[in-house]
C-alpha positions as CSV (number, residue, x, y, z in Angstrom):
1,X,37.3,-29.1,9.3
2,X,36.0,-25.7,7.6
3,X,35.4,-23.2,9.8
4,X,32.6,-20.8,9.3
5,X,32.5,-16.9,10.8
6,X,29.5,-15.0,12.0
7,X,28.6,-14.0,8.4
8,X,27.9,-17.6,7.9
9,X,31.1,-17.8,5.1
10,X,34.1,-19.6,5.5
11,X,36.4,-17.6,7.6
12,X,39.1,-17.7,5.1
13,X,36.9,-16.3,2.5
14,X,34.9,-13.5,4.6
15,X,36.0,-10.3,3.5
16,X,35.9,-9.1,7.1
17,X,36.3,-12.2,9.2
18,X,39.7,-13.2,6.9
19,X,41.3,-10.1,8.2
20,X,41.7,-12.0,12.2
21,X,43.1,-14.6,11.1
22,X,47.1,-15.3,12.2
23,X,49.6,-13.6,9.4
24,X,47.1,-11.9,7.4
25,X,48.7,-8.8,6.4
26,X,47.1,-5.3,6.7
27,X,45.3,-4.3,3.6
28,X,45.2,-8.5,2.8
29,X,43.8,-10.0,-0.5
30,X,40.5,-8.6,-0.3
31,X,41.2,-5.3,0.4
32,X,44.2,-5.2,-2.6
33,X,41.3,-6.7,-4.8
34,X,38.8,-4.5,-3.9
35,X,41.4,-1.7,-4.5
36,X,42.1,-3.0,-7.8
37,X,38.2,-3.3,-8.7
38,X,37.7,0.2,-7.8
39,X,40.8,1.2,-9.5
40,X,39.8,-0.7,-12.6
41,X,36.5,0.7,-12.2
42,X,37.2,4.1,-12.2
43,X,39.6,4.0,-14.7
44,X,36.5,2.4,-17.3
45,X,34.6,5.5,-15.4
46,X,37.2,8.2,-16.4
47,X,37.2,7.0,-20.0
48,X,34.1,6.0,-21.0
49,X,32.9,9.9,-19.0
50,X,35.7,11.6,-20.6
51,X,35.7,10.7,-24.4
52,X,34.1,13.8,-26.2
53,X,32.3,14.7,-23.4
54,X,32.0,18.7,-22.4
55,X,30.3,20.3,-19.2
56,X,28.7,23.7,-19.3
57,X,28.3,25.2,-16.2
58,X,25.3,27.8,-16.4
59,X,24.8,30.9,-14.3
60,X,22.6,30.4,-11.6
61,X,21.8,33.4,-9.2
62,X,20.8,32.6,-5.8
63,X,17.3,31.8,-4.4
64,X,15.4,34.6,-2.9
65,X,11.9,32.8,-3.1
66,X,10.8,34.9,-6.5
67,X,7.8,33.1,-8.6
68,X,6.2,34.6,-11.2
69,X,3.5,32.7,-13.8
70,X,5.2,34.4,-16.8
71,X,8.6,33.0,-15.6
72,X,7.7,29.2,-13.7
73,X,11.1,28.3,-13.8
74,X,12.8,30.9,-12.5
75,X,13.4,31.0,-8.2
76,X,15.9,34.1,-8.0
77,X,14.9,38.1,-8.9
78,X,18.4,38.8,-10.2
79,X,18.0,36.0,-12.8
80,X,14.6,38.0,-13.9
81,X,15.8,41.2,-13.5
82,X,18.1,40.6,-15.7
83,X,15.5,38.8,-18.4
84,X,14.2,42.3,-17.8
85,X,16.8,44.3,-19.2
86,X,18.0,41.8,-22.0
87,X,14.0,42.2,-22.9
88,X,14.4,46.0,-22.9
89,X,17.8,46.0,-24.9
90,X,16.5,43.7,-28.0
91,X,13.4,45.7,-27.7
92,X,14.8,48.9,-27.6
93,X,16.7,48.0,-30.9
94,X,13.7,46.7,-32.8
95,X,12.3,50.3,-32.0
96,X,15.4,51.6,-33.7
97,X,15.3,49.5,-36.4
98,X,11.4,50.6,-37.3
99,X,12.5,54.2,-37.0
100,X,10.5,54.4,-33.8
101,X,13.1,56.2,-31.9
102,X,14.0,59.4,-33.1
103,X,16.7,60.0,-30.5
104,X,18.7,57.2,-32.2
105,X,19.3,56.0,-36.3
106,X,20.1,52.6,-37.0
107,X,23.5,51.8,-37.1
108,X,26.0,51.6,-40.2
109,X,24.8,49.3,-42.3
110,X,21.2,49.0,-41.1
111,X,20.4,52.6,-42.0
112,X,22.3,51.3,-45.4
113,X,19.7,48.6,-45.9
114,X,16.3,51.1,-45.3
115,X,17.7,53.6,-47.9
116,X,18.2,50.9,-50.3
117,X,14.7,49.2,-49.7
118,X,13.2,51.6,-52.4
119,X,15.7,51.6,-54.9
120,X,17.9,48.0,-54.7
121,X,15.3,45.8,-52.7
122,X,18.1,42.9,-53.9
123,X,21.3,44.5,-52.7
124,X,18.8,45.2,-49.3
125,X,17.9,41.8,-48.9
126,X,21.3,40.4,-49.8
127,X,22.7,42.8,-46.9
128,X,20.4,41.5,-44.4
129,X,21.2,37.9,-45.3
130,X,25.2,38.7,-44.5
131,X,24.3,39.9,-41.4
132,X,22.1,37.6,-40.4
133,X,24.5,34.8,-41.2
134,X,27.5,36.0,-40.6
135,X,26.5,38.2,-37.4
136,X,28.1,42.0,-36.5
137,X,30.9,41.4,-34.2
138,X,31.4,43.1,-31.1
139,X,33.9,46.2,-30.5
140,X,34.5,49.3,-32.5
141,X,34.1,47.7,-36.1
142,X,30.9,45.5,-35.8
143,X,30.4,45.6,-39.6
144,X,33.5,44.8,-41.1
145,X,34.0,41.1,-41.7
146,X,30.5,41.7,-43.3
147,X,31.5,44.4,-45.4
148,X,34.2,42.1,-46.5
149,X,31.7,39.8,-47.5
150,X,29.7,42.6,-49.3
151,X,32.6,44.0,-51.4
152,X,32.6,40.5,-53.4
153,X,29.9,40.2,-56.0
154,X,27.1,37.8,-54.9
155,X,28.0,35.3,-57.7
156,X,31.2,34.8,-57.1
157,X,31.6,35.4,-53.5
158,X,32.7,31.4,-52.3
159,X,35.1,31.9,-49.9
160,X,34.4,33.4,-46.6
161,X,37.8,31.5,-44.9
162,X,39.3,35.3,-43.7
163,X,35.8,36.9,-42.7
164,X,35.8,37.8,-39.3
165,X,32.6,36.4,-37.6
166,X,30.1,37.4,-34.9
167,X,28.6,35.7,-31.4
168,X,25.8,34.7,-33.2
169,X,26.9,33.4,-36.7
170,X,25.2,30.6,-38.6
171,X,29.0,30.3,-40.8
172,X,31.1,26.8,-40.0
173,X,34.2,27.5,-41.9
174,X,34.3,23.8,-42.7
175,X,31.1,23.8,-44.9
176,X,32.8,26.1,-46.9
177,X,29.9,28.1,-49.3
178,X,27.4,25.2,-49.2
179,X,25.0,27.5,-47.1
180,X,25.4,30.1,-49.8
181,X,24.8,28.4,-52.9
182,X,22.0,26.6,-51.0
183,X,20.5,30.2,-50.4
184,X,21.0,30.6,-54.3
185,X,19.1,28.0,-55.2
186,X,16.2,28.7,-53.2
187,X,16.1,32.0,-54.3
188,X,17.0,30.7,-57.8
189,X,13.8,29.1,-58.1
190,X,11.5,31.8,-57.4
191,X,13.4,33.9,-59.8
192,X,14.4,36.7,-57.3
193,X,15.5,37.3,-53.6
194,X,12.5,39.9,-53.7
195,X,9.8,37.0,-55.4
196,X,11.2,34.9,-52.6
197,X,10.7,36.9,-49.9
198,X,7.0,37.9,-50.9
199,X,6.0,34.7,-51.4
200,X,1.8,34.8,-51.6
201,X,0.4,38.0,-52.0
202,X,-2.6,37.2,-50.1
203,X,-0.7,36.0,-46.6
204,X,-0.8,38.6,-43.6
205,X,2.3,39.2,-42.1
206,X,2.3,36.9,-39.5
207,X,1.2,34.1,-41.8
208,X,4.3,35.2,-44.4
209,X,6.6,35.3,-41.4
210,X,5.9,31.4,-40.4
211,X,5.8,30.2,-43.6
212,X,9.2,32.0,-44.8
213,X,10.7,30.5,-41.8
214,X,9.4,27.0,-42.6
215,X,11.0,27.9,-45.9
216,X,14.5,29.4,-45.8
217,X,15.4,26.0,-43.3
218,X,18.8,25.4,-45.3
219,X,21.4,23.8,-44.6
220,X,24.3,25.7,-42.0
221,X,21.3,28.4,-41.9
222,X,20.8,27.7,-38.1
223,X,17.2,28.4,-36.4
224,X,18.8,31.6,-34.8
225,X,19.9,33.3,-38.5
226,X,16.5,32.5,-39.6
227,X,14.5,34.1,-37.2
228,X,17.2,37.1,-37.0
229,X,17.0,37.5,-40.8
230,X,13.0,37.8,-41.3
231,X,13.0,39.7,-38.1
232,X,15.5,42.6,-40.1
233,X,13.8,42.0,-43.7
234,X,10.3,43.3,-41.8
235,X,11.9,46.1,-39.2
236,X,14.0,47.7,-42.3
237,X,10.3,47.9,-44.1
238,X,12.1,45.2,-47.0
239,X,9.2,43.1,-46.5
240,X,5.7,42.7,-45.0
241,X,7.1,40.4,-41.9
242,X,6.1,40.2,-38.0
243,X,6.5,37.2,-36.0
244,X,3.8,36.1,-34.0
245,X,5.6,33.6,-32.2
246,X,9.6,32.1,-31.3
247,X,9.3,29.5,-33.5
248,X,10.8,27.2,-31.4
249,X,8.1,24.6,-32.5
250,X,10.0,25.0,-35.9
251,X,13.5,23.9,-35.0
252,X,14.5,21.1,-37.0
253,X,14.6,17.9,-35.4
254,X,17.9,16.4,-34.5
255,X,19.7,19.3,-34.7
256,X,22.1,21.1,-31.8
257,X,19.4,23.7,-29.6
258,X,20.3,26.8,-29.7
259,X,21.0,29.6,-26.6
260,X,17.7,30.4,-27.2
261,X,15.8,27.7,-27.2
262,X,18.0,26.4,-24.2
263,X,16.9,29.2,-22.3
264,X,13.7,29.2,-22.8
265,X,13.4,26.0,-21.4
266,X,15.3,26.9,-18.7
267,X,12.9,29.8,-18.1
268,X,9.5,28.7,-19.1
269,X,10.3,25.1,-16.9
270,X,9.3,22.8,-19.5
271,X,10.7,21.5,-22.7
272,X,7.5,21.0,-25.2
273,X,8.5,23.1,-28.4
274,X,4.6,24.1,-28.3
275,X,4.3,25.5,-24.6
276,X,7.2,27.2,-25.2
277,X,6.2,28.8,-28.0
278,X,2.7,30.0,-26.3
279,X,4.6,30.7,-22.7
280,X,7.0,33.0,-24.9
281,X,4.3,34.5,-26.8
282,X,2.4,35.0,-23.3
283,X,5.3,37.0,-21.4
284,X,5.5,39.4,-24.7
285,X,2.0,40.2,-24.8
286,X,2.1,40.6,-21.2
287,X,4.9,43.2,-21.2
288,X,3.5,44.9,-24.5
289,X,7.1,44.2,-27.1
290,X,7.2,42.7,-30.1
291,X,7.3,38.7,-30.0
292,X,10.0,38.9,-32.0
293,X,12.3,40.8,-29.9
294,X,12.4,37.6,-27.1
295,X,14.8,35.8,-29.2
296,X,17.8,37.9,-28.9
297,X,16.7,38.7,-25.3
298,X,16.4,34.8,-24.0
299,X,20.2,34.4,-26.0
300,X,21.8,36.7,-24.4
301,X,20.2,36.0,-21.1
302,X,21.3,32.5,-21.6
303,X,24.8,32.9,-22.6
304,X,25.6,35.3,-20.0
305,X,27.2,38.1,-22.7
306,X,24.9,40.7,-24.7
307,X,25.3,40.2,-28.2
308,X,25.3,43.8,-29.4
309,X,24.7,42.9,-33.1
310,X,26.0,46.0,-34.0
311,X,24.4,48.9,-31.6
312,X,25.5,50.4,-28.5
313,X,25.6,48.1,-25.3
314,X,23.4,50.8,-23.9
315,X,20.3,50.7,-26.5
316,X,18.0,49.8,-24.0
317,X,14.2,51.2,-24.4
318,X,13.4,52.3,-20.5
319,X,9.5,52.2,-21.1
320,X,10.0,48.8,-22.1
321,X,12.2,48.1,-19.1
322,X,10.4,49.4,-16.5
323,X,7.0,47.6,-18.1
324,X,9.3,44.3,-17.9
325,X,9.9,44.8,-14.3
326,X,6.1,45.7,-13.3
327,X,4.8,42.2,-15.2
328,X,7.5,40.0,-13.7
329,X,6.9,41.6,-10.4
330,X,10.3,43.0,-9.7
């Protein structure tokens, strides 16, 4: 007659209950078959987890009970104080790049690009596209993989396989010169980089700046080399630019975020392109910079690394530093 165990199964059955019974070895039937489950199961785990999958592990400082309403989603003071002084550094350079710092010249090929405004607005702009898209790199010789690119005439320049590239470059070697000749053809159809660039007569800056951006969205030309390269076309005087906003509203759908944009989120605690876009406008107007010097500042914060682009690691503007600490409360 079947026998039935305190768990109401038959005794031969019950996971538990089958282990008392005479000759059952340890580790019996259920036990191998639950080993080989979990076994199975993990290995299904371990694949389906692993296949193309990467983890990025961000910098967190620890939590000292900081809060600030410019800065909701930040909880530690060394992870603002440090917001601070990327905000000073990308500020400070804006200042040099408007002449507004007469202890300090732009570097190399910026100073290159104001000179030229006058006489060669085209060779200008074309300079400020290269370094926008290919980025300076960091060390001693920030400007040569771009000067490589420079030394080939515009028309015929197609292969940027052996140019050295930057932190922050838009170039995937495996598009090959499809971002350049799309830039051609945009600029091909106004009838000059310079007609281009101008676009209506009758915009203000601001206006000009948004709708450029909207504009120049080609593809390879990432979000970042966009705002970068309107951002140098109106410091260098090229062009009647100033952003009024990040623009991260303006990030085309689908595509990868960018360090950014990634840390804005991260510091702003929310993810709507719009709030982020007034949140980041907000915290500029309360420290009194330029909107447009909070995209290389939330990058670098975000990544971790200052990404020179080309001037000394120790550009910083202290005015603009120790504003930065006073409105985050540091």
């Amino acid at each position: 007659m079947p026998t039935f165990c305190r768990h109401n199964r038959f005794i031969e059955r019950c996971p538990i209950c089958s282990k008392t019974l005479p000759g059952d070895p340890p580790g019996g039937r259920s036990s191998a078959g639950a080993a080989r489950r979990k076994t199975a199961s993990g290995a299904r785990t371990s694949t389906r987890r692993g296949a193309g999958l990467r983890v990025h592990h961000q910098q967190r400082a620890v939590e000292d009970g900081y809060g600030s309403p410019l800065l909701p989603g930040l909880r530690a003071s060394a992870d603002a104080a440090r917001l601070a002084e990327e905000i000073a550094f990308s500020a400070g350079r804006l200042l040099v790049l408007q002449g507004r710092r007469p202890e300090m010249q732009p570097p190399d090929l910026y100073e290159q690009v104001r000179a030229q405004v006058a006489d060669d607005l085209e060779q200008a702009t074309w300079t400020c596209f290269l370094i926008a898209y290919l980025c300076p790199l960091q060390g001693p010789e920030p400007f040569a993989g771009i000067r490589q690119a420079l030394a080939v005439q515009r028309g015929a320049l197609a292969d940027l396989s052996d140019v050295a590239l930057g932190p922050r470059t838009s170039h995937d070697p495996a598009r090959g010169a499809r971002t350049l000749d799309a830039y051609r053809q945009w600029v091909g159809q106004a009838g000059s980089q310079a007609l281009a660039f101008c676009g209506d007569a009758s915009w203000s800056r601001p206006r000009r700046f948004e709708r450029l951006f909207e504009r120049i969205a080609l593809p390879g030309l990432t979000r970042a080399a966009r705002y970068e390269l309107l951002v140098l076309l109106g410091a260098l005087g090229a062009y009647e630019l100033q952003a009024d906003s990040p623009h991260f509203s303006a990030a085309r759908a689908g595509g990868a975020e960018d360090p950014a944009t990634l840390a804005a989120k991260r510091v702003f605690a929310i993810g709507d392109a719009l709030l982020l876009d007034r949140r980041g406008a907000a915290l500029a107007e309360a420290i009194a910079v330029p909107v447009g010097s909070l995209e290389l500042a939330l990058a670098n914060w975000g990544t971790g690394e200052r990404a020179t682009l080309g001037f000394p690691a120790d550009a910083s503007d202290s005015e603009t530093l120790e504003r930065a600490r006073d409105a985050l409360g540091l």
